[in-house]
One Martini backbone bead per residue (centre of mass of N, CA, C, O) as a GRO file, in nm:
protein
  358
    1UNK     BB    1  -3.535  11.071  28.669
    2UNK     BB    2  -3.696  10.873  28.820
    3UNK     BB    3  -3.920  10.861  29.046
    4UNK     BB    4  -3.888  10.750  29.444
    5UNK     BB    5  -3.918  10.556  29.665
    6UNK     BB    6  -3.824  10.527  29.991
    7UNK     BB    7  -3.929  10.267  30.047
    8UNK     BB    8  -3.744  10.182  29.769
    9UNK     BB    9  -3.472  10.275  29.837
   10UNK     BB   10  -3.450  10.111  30.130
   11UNK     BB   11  -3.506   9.832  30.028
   12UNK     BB   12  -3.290   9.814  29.822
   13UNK     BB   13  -3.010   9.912  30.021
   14UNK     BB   14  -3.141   9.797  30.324
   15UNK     BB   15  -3.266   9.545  30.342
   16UNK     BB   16  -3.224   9.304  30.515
   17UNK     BB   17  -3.337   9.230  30.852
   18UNK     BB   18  -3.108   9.137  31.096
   19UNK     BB   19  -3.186   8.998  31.412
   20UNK     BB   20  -3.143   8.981  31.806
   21UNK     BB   21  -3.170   8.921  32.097
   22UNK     BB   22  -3.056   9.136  32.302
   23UNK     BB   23  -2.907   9.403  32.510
   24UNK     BB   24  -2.839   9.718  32.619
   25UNK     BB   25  -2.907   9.867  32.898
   26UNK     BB   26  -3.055  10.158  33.058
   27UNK     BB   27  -2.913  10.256  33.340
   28UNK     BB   28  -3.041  10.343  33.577
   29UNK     BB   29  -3.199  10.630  33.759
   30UNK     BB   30  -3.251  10.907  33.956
   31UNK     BB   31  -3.489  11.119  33.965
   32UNK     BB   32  -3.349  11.328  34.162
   33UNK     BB   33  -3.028  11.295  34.053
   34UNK     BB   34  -2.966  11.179  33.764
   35UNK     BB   35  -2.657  11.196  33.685
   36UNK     BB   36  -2.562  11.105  34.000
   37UNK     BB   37  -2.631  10.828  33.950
   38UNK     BB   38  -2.517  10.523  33.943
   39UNK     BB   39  -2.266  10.354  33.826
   40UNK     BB   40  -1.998  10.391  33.620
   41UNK     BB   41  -2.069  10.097  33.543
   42UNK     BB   42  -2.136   9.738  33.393
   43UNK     BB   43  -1.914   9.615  33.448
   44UNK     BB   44  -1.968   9.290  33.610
   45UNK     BB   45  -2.299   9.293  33.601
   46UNK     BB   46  -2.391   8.990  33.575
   47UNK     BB   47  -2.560   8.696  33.565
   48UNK     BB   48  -2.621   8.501  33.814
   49UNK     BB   49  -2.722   8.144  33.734
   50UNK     BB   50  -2.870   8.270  33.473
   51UNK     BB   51  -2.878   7.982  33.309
   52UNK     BB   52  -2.993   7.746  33.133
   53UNK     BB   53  -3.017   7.402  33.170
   54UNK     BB   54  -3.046   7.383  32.820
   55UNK     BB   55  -2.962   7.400  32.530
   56UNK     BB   56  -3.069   7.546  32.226
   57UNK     BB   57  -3.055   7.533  31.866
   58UNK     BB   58  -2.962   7.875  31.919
   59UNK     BB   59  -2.647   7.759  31.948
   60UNK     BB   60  -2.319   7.905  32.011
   61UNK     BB   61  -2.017   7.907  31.986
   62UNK     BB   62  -1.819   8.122  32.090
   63UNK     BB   63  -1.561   8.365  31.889
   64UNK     BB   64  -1.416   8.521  32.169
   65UNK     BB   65  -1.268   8.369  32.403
   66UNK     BB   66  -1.166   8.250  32.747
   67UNK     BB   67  -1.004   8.018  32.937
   68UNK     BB   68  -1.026   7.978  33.319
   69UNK     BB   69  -1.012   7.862  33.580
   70UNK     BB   70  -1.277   7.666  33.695
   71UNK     BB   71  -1.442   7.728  33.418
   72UNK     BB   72  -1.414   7.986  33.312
   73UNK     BB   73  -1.500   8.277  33.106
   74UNK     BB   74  -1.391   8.559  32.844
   75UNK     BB   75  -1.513   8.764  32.684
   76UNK     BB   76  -1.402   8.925  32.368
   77UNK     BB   77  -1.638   9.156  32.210
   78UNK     BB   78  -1.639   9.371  32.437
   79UNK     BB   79  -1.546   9.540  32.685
   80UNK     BB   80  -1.674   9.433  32.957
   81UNK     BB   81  -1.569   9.086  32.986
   82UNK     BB   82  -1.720   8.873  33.069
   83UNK     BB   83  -1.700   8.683  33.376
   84UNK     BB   84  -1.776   8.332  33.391
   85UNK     BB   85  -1.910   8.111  33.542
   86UNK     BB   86  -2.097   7.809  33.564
   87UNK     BB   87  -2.428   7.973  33.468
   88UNK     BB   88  -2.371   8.227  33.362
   89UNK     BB   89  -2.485   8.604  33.211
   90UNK     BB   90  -2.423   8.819  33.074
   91UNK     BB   91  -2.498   9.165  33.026
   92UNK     BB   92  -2.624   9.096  32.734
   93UNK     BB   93  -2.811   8.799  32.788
   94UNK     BB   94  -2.682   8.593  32.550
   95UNK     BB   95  -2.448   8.472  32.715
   96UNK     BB   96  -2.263   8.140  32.831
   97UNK     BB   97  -2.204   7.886  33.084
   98UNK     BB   98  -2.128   7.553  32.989
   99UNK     BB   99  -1.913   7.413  33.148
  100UNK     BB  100  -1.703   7.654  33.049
  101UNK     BB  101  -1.874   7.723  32.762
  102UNK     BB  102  -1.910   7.949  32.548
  103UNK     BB  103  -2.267   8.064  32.467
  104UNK     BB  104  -2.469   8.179  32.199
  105UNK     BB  105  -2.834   8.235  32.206
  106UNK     BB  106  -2.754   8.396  31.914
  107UNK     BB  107  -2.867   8.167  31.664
  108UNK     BB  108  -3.106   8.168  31.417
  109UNK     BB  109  -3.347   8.428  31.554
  110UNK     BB  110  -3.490   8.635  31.496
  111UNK     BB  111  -3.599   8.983  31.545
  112UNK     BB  112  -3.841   9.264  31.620
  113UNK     BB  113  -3.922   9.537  31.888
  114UNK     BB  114  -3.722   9.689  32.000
  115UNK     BB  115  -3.679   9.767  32.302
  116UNK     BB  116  -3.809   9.518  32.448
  117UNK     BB  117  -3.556   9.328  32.369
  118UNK     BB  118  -3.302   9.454  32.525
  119UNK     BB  119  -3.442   9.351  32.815
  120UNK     BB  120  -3.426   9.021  32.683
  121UNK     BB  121  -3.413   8.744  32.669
  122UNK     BB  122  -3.414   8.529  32.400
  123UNK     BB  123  -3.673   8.337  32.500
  124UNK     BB  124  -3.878   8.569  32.568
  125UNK     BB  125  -3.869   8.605  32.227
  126UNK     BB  126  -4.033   8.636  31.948
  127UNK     BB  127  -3.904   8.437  31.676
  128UNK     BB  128  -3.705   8.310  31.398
  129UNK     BB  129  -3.640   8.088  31.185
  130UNK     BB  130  -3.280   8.215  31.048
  131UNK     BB  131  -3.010   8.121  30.908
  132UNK     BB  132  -2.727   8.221  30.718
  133UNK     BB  133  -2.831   8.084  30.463
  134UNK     BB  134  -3.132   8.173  30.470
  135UNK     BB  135  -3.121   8.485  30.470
  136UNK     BB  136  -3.010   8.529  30.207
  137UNK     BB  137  -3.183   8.375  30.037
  138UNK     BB  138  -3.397   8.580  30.127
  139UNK     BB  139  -3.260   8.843  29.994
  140UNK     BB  140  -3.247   8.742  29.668
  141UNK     BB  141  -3.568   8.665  29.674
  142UNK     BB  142  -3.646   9.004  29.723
  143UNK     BB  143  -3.418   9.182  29.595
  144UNK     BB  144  -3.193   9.227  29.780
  145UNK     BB  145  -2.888   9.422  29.805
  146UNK     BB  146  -2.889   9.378  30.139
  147UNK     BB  147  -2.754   9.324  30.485
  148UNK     BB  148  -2.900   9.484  30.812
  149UNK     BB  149  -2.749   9.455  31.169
  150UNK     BB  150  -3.006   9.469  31.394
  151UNK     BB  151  -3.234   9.477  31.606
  152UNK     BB  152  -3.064   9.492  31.799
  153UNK     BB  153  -2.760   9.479  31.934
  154UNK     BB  154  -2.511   9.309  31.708
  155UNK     BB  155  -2.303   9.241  31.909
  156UNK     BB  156  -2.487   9.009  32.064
  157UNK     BB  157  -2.458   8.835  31.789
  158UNK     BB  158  -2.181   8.805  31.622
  159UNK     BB  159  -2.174   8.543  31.498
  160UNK     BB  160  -2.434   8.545  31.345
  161UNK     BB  161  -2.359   8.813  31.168
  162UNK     BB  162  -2.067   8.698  31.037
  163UNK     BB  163  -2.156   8.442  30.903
  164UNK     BB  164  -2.353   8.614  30.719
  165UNK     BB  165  -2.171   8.808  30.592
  166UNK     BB  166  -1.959   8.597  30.495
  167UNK     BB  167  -2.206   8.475  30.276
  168UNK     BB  168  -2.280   8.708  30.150
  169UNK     BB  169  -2.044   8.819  30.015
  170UNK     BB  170  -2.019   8.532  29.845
  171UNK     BB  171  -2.308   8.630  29.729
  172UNK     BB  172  -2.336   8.974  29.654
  173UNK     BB  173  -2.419   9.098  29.919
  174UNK     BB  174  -2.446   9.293  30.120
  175UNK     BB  175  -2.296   9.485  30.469
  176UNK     BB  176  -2.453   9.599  30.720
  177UNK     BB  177  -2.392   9.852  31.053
  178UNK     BB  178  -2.623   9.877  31.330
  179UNK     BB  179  -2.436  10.051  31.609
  180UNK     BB  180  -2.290  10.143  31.918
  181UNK     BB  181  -1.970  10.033  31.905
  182UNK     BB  182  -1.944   9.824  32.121
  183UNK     BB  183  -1.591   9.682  32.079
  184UNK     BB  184  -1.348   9.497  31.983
  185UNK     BB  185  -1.076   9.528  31.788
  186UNK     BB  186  -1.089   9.192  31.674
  187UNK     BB  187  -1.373   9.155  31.618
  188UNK     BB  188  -1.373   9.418  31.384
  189UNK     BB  189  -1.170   9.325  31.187
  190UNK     BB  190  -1.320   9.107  31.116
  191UNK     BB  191  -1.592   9.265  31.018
  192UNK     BB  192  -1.458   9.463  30.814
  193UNK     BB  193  -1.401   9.209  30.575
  194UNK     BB  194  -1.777   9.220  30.523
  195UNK     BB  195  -1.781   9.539  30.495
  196UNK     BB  196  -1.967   9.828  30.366
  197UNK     BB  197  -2.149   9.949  30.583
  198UNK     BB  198  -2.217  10.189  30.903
  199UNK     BB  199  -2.427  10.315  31.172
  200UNK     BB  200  -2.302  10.482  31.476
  201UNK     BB  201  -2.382  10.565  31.796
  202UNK     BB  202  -2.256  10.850  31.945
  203UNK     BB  203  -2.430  10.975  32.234
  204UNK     BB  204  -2.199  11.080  32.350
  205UNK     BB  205  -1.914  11.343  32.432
  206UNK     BB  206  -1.948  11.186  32.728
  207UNK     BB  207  -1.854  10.959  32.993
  208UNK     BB  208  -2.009  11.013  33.175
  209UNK     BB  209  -2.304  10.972  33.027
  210UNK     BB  210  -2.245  10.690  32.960
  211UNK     BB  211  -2.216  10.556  33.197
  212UNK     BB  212  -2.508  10.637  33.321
  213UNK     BB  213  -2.681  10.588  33.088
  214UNK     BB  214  -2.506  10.299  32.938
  215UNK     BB  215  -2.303  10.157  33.131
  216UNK     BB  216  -1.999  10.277  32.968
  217UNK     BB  217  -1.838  10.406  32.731
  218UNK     BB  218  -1.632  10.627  32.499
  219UNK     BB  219  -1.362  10.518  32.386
  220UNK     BB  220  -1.454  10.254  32.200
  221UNK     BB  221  -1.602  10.417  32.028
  222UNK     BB  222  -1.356  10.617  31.905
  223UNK     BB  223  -1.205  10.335  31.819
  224UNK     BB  224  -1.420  10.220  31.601
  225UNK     BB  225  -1.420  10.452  31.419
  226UNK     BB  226  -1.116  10.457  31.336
  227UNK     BB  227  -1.112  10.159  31.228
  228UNK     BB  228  -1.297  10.209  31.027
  229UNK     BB  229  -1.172  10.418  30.872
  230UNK     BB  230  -0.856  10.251  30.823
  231UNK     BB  231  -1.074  10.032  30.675
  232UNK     BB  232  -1.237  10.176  30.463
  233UNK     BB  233  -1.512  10.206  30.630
  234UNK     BB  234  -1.838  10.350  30.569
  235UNK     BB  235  -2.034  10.550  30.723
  236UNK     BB  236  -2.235  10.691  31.010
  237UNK     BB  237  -2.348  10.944  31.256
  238UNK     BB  238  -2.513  10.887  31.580
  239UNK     BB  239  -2.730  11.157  31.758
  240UNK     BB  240  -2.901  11.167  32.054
  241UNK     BB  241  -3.099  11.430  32.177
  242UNK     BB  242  -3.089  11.481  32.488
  243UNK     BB  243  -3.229  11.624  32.756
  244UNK     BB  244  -2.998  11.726  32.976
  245UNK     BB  245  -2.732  11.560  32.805
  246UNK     BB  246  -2.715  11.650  32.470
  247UNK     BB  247  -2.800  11.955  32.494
  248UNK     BB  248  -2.476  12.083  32.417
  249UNK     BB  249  -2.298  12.286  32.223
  250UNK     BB  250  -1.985  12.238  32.348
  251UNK     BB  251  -2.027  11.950  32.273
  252UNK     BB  252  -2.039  11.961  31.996
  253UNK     BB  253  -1.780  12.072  31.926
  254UNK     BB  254  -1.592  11.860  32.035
  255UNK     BB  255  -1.691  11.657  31.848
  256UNK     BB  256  -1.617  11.764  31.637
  257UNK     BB  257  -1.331  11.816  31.652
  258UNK     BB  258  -1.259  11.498  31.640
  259UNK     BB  259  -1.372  11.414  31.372
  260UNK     BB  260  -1.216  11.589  31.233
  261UNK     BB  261  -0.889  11.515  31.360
  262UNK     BB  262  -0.977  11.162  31.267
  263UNK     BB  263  -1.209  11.150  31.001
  264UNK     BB  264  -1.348  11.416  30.896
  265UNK     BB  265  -1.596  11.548  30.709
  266UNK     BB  266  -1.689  11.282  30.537
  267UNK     BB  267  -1.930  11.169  30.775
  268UNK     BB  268  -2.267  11.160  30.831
  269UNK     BB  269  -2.446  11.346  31.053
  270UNK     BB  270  -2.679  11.237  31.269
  271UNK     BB  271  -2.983  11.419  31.444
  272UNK     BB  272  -3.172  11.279  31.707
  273UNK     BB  273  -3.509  11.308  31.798
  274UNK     BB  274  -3.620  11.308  32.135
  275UNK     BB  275  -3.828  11.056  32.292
  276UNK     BB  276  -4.050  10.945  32.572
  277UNK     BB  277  -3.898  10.652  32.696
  278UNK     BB  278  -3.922  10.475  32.954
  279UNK     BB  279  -3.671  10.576  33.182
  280UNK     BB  280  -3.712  10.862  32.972
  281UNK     BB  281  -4.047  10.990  33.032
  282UNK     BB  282  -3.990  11.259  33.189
  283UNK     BB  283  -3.914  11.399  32.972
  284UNK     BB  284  -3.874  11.626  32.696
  285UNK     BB  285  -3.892  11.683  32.367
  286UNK     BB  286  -3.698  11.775  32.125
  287UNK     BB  287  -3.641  12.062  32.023
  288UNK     BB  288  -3.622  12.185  31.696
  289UNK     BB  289  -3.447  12.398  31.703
  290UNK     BB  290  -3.220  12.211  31.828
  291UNK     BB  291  -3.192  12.093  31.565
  292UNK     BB  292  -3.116  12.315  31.394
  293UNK     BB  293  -2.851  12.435  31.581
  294UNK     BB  294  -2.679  12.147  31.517
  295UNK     BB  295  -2.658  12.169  31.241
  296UNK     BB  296  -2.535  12.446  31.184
  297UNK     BB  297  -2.282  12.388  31.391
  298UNK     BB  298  -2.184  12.146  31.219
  299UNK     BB  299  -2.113  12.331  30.961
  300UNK     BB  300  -1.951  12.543  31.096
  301UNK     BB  301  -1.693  12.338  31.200
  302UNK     BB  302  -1.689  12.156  30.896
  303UNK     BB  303  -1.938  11.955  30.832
  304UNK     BB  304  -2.058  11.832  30.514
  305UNK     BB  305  -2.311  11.644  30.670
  306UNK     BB  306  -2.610  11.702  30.791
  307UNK     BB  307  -2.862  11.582  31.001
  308UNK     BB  308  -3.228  11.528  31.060
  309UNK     BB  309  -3.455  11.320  31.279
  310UNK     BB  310  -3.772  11.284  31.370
  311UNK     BB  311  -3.801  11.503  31.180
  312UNK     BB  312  -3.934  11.749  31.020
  313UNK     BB  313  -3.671  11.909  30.780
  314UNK     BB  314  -3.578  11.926  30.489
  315UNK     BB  315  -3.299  12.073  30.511
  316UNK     BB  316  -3.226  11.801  30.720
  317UNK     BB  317  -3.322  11.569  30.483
  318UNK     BB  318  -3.097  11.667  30.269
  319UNK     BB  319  -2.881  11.673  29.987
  320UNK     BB  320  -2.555  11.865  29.985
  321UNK     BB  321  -2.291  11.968  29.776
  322UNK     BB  322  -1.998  12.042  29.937
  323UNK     BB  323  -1.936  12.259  29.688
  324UNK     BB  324  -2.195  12.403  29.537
  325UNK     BB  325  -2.499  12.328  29.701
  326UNK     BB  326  -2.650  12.144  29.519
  327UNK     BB  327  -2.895  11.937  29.517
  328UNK     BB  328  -2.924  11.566  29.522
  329UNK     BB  329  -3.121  11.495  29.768
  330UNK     BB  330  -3.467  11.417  29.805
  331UNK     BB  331  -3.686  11.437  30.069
  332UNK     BB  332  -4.034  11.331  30.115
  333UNK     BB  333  -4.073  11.108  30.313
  334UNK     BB  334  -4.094  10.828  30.105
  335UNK     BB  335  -3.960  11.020  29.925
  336UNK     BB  336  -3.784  11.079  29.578
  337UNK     BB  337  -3.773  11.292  29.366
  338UNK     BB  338  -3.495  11.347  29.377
  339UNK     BB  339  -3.160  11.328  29.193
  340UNK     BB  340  -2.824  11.421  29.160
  341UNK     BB  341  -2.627  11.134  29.040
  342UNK     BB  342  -2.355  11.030  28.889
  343UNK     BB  343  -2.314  10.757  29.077
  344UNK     BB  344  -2.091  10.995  29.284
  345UNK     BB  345  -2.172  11.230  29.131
  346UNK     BB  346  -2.214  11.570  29.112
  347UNK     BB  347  -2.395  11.682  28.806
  348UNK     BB  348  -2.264  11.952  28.823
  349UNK     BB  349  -1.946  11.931  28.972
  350UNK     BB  350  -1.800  11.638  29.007
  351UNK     BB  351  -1.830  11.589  29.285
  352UNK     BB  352  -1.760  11.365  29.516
  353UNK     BB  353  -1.983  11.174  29.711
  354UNK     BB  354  -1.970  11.031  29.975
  355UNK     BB  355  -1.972  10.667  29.984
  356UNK     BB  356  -2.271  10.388  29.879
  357UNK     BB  357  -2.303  10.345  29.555
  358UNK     BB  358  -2.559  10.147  29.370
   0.00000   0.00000   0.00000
């Protein structure tokens, strides 16, 4: 089989990336207390009165929430269930109350700029105009094979994501989901019938870690790999190895032991190595040891497939057949030299191999 480029297998896979504006913020902590600082979590913690004055192109009437007296209303997409009255904004500061009516304010605007969006209200960043016809459309003609709904956290755009997802399905390409999973229930069933495949951020197995770090919970996470699970969606989770909060193996163990106990073997773990980054520059590079030493741990577990992130490490960057152990797909930069699937199969023992090939 001919070799092909990493950045041509990533384009022809990954497809369009379609994203909109603002996320889950990292939570404030002080430098001298660390992990003991900082509220429980950030539910309740919405922008009183930050609704613009005026709806602009970009908006769209939510797709869950609930009408309570006195012009009140409860998103009901995400856990936090942020309750505004009139003229306030979320706390993912994408929705408001706009005289009793919830509306997305990121809807058919996509952009990409990393974590600085997270920060930012949608009219804040640079963006362009790009409609749920628009993506699918423009995926078809650059030849991509998928949408995948990223950069910043697709929960806070779900309408516009849900409406993108479900014509791209009409229309034969595929849809991906990149979040941090942190979803209710009822609107993930909904995007469940129109997922290919998701790759979900499991921050940390403790919820303490979770309120501090990220304003959140621990079990809505493991609610949603559930549901995935559940309703037959591939996935794979994401690991972010912070120092000092997630760097610890007996937590690794709990971690894989869930996994192990809920979801199987065969959903492909990855640890991703931490750079000092905004609110945590305090903090030093994960050290390569940490995660040689966590990709062997969670194998020693029973994880079938696990990998490391953001680092040189090629035999952590390489697919090997969990049945006969020989090279299935080799990556070397932007390159993928080998390749040894037969379809879905591994090419030497004919085990089948979890995922989506297409």
């Amino acid at each position: 089989m001919k070799a092909i480029s990493r950045r041509q297998f990533l384009y022809c896979s990954a497809g369009f990336f379609c994203s909109a504006a603002s996320a889950y913020a990292l939570w404030p902590f002080s430098e001298k207390t660390g992990m003991g600082a900082g509220p429980a979590d950030i539910c309740g913690h919405v922008f009183k009165g930050d609704a613009p004055a005026t709806l602009w192109k970009w908006s769209h009437e939510g797709f869950l929430y609930t009408k309570l007296d006195n012009k009140l209303v409860m998103c009901g997409i995400c856990p936090h269930r942020c309750m505004l009255s009139p003229g306030d904004r979320s706390v993912c500061r994408s929705k408001v109350n706009m005289d009793g009516t919830l509306y997305s304010l990121t809807y058919g605007n996509p952009c990409s700029q990393n974590w600085e969006i997270s920060q930012a209200k949608p009219h804040e960043v640079r963006h362009y105009e790009l409609f749920p016809a628009d993506v699918v459309k423009a995926a078809q003609q650059s030849g991509c094979l998928s949408i995948a709904y990223t950069y910043s956290e697709a929960v806070t755009f779900f309408e516009y994501m849900i409406d993108t997802a479900r014509l791209a399905r009409d229309n034969g390409v595929f849809n991906l989901w990149i979040s941090n999973g942190y979803i209710n229930p009822k609107p993930l069933l909904a995007l469940c019938k129109v997922l290919d495949a998701a790759n979900v951020n499991l921050k940390a197995y403790s919820d303490a870690i979770y309120r501090r770090l990220n304003g959140g919970k621990l079990q809505p996470v493991l609610d949603t790999f559930k549901t995935l699970h559940e309703q037959h969606v591939h996935f794979e989770i994401t690991n972010l190895v912070v120092p000092g909060y997630v760097d610890d193996d007996e937590m690794v163990k709990q971690m894989c032991g869930w996994i192990l106990e809920n979801l199987g073997p065969d959903y492909p773990l990855h640890f991703l190595r931490f750079f000092p980054k905004y609110k945590l520059d305090r903090l030093p590079s994960t050290p390569l040891s940490t995660m040689v030493r966590f990709r062997k741990l969670a194998m020693s577990e029973g994880i079938h497939y696990v990998y490391v992130g953001n680092v040189s490490y090629p035999e952590g960057n390489n697919t090997y057949c969990h049945n006969c152990k020989k090279l299935l797909i080799e990556r070397t930069g932007y390159f993928i030299p080998t390749y040894n699937l037969d379809e879905n199969r591994c090419k030497f023992c004919k085990t089948v191999i979890p995922g989506r090939w297409v």
